[in-house]
N, C-alpha and C positions, 0 to 999 in steps of 0.2 A: 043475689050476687050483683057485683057495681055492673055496670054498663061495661066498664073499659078492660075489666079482666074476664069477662064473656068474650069482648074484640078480640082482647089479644088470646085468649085461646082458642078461636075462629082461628087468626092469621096463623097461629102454631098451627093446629092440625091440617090444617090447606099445605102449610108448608111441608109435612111432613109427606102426605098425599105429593105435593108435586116431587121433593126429592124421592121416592120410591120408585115413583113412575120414572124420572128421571135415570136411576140405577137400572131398572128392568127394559127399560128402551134400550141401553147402551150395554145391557149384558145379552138378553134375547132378542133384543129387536122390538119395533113397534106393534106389530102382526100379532106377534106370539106372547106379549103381554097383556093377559087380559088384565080384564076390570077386578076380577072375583083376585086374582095374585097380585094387582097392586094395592088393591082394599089389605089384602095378607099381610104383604108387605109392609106398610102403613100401620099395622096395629087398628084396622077398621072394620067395619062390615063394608059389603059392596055396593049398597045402596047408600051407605053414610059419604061418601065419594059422589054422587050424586046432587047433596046439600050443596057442594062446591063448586063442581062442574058440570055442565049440561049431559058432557058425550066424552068419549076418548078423544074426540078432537078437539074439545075445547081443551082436555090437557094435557095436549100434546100442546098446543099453542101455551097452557100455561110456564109446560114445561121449557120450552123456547123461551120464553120472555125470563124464566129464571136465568137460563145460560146466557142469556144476550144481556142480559144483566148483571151478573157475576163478571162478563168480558168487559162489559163498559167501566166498570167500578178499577176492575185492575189496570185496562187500558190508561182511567184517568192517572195512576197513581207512576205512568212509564215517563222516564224523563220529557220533558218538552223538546227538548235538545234532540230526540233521536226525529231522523229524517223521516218523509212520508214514507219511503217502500218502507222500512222496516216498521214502523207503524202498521202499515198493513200485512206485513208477514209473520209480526206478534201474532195480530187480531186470524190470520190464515191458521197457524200455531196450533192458537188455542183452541177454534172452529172445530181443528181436526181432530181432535179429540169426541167428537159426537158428531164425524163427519155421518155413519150413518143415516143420521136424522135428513141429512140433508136428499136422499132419494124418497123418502118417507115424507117431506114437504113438497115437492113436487108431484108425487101420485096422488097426495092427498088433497093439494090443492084444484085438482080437477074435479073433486067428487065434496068439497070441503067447504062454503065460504069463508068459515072462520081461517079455515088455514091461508085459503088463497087473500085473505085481510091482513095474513102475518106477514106472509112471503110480501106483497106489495110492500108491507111498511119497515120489512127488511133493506129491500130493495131502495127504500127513500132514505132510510138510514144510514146507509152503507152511503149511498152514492153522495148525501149531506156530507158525511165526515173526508171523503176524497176531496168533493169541492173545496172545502174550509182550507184541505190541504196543500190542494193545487194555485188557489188563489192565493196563500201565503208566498209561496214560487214563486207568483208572477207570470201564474199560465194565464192566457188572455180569456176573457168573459164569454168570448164566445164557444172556446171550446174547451171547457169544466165538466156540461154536460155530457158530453159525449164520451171524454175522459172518464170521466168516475162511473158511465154505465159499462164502460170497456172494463174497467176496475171492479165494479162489481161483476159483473160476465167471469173474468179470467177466476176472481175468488172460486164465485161457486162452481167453475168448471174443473180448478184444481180439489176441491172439497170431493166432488165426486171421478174426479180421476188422478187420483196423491201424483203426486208433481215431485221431483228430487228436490233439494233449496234451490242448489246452483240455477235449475232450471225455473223456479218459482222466481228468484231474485229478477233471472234475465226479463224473464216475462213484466214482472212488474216497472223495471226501471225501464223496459221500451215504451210502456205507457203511460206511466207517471212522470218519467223525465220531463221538463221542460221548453228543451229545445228540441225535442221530437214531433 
């Protein structure tokens, strides 16, 4: 068999693996899906799940980088034209959709390093794409930082406690505004 359809049918079944897992995180939870039902799931055995990922935290992280990736892809394609809060109330939006996950990266990030490596390079993520945003405004240099860790703060804090819009909106334009 060539080399490149060995790859690409590595990268299929990985994929298939992480959306499984992906489906069973978000319908039972991260806890209550094992290994043995998402290999099931998957069309796998449960040690073939294994050849791809180390542990259930590494695909739990892989399954994150799928979502956080899927978000990045649609985000690119939202007009440029829409303002930062709503930019970020898209990206809140969509997050909520698998906010579960989001108590499930934090317990696991104490017991986790792969996890606590995701969460940080969320955190730089997130807090990268505010700055780009704020500095577009013409928020001054000095305080981006601390904006955009407010901005990520408020995200993950509405993720794990649903926020109404009206109230998401408020929250986000006190700390994204400019002249604030």
């Amino acid at each position: 068999m060539p080399p490149n359809r060995r790859r690409r049918d590595r990268d299929e079944k990985r994929h298939e693996i992480v959306a499984a897992a992906a489906d069973l995180f978000a319908e039972l939870g991260f806890e209550q899906s094992s290994m043995t039902r998402i290999a099931r799931a998957a069309g796998v055995t449960p040690n073939t799940i294994y050849w791809y990922v180390e542990d259930k935290d590494a695909l739990l992280v892989a399954v994150l980088d799928h979502l956080l990736a899927d978000a990045l892809r649609q985000l690119d394609q939202a007009p440029e034209s829409a303002n930062l809060v709503d930019r970020v109330l898209w990206a809140l939006g969509h997050l909520q959709r698998r906010s579960n996950l989001i108590g499930v990266v934090h317990a696991r990030s104490e017991q986790a390093e792969v996890v606590a490596s995701w969460h940080e390079g969320f955190h730089a993520l997130m807090d990268s794409f505010v700055m780009e945003g704020l500095a577009r405004q013409g928020v001054p240099d000095q305080e981006l930082q601390a904006r955009a860790r407010l901005t990520t703060y408020a995200v993950e804090g509405m993720l794990a406690h649903p926020t109404d819009p009206a109230t998401a909106r408020s929250v986000l334009e006190l700390v994204l505004s400019p002249g604030t």
